[in-house]
C-alpha positions in Angstrom: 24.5 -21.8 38.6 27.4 -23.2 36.5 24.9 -25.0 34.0 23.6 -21.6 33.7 26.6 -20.2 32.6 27.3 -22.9 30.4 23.8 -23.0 28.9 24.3 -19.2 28.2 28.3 -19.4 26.7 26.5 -22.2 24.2 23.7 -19.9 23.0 26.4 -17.0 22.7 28.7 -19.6 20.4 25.7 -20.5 18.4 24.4 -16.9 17.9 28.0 -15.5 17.0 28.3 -19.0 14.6 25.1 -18.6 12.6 25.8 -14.9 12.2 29.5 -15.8 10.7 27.4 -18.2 8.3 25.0 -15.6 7.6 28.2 -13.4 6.8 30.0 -15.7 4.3 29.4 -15.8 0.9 27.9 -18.6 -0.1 24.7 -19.6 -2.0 23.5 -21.4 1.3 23.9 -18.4 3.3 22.0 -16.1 0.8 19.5 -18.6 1.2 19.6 -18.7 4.6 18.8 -14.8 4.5 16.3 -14.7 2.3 14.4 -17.3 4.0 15.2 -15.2 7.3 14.0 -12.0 5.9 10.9 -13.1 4.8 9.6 -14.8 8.3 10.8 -11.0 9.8 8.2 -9.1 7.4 5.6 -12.0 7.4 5.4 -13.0 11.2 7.0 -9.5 13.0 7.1 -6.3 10.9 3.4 -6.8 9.6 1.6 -7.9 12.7 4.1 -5.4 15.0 2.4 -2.4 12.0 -1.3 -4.0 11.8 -0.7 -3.5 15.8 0.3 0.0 15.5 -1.8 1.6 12.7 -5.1 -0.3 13.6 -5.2 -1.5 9.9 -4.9 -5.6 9.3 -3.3 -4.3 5.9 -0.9 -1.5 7.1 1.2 -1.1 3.6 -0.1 -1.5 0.1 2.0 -1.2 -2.8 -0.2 0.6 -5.5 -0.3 -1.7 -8.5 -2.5 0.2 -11.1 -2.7 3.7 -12.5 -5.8 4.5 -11.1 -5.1 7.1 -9.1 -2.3 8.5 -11.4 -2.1 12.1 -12.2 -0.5 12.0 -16.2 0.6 16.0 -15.5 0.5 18.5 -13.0 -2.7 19.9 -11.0 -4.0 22.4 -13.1 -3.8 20.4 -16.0 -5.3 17.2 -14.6 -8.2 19.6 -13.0 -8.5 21.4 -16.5 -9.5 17.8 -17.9 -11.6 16.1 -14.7 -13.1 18.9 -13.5 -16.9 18.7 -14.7 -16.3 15.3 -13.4 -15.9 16.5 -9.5 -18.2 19.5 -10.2 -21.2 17.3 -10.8 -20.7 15.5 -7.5 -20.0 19.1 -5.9 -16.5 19.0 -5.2 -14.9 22.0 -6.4 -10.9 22.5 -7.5 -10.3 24.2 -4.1 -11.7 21.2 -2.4 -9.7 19.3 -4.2 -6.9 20.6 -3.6 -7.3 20.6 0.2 -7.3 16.3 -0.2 -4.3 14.6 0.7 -2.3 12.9 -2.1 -4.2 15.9 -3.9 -1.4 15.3 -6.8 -2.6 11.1 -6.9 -0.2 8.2 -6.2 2.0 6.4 -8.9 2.0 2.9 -9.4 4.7 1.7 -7.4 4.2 3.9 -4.3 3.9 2.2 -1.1 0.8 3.4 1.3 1.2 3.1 4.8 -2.5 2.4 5.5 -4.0 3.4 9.2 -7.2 1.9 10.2 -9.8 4.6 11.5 -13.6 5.5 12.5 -14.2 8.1 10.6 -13.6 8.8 6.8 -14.4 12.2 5.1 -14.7 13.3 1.2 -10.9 13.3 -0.5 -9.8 11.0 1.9 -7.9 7.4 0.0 -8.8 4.5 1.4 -8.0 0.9 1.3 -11.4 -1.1 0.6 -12.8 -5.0 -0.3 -14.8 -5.0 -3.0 -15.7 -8.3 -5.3 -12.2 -7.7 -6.9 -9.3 -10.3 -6.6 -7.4 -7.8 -4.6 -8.3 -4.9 -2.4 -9.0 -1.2 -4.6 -7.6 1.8 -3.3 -9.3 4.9 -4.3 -10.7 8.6 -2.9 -13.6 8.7 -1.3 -16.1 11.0 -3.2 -19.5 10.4 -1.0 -19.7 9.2 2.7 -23.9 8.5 2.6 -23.4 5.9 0.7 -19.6 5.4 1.0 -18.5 6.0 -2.6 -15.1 5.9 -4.5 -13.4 6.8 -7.5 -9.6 6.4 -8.3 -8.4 10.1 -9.8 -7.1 8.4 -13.1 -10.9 6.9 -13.9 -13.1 8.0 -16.1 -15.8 7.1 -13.5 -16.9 4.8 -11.1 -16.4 1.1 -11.0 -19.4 -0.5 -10.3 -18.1 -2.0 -7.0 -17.0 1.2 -5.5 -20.4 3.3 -6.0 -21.7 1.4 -2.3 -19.2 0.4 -0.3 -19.9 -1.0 3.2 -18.1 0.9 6.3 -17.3 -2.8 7.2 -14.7 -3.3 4.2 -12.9 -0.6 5.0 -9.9 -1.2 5.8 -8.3 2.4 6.6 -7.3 5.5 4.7 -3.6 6.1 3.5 -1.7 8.2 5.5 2.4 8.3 4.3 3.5 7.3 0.5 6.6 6.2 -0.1 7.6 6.4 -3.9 8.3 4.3 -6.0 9.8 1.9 -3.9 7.2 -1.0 -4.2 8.8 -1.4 -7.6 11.0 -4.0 -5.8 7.9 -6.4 -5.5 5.7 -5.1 -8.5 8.5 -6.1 -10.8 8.5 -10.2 -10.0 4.6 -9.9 -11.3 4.7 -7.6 -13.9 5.7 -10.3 -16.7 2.3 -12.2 -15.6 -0.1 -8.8 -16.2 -1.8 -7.9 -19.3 1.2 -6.2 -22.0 -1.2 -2.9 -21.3 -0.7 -2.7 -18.0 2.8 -3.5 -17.5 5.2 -1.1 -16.5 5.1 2.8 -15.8 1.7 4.5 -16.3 2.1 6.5 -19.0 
């Protein structure tokens, strides 16, 4: 029982020791937290959301204009709507979608995985691109996409197996994926750095 006791005072000292370090201001402790933080989001905070929202990609920073709405509603409709009219989606169904106003680049998507995906809704998707596309679904028979800033479809997203799937966007936080988009942006393409414009 004493060794106990002792065993627990040690792993108090230690605790209450590293958190002083963690505390000070030094270049090893900043280190020391940074390295810290990132095993948190990689090996708890991801798997504990995958767990919870049934999705094995639970956020996704958006990192295009795709989906980007350049001015409000009416005016977007004014200038896509024949688009969405020839695929019989009218302005009011539109408007019933969620994200009916798009998603910025920089927005972070909390993703949910589900069974069953209906016209308007945004979903997360593997397609022969590097990277996973996130666009609104426009057909369910075939599953077919299209992201709200496009012209039209990319050729990967006018077929898209149930099976890549892998959920539909749910909660957008804005903006605030700017904190990782901003370590990459030097390595895109000049024309597709920054804000969409």
């Amino acid at each position: 029982m004493k060794y106990k006791i002792v065993k627990i005072k040690k792993q108090r000292n230690a605790f209450k020791d590293l958190w002083e370090f963690l505390k000070a201001d030094t270049w090893q402790s900043w280190l020391v937290s940074i390295i810290l933080i990132i095993v948190f989001i990689k090996f708890i905070l991801f798997p504990s959301l995958s767990l919870i929202t049934g999705s094995k990609l639970p956020l996704v920073v958006i990192e295009s204009c795709s989906m980007y709405h350049e001015s409000g509603f009416e005016d977007w409709w004014g200038k896509n709507s024949q688009w969405y009219e020839s695929k019989d989606i009218s302005k009011s169904d539109f408007k019933s979608f969620s994200f009916s106003n798009g998603l910025n680049k920089g927005d972070i998507i909390l993703v949910i995985g589900k069974k069953d995906y209906k016209i308007g809704d945004i979903i997360i998707f593997t397609a022969s691109a590097k990277y996973p596309l996130i666009h609104r679904i426009i057909s369910t028979s075939p599953f077919a996409t299209k992201g709200d800033h496009n012209s039209d479809q990319l050729d990967m997203e006018r077929e898209i197996k149930k099976s890549a799937i892998l959920g539909k966007s749910a909660v957008r936080i804005p903006f605030l994926g700017w904190i990782k988009l901003i370590f990459f942006e030097p390595f895109r393409p000049a024309s597709q750095r920054g804000f969409c414009r």
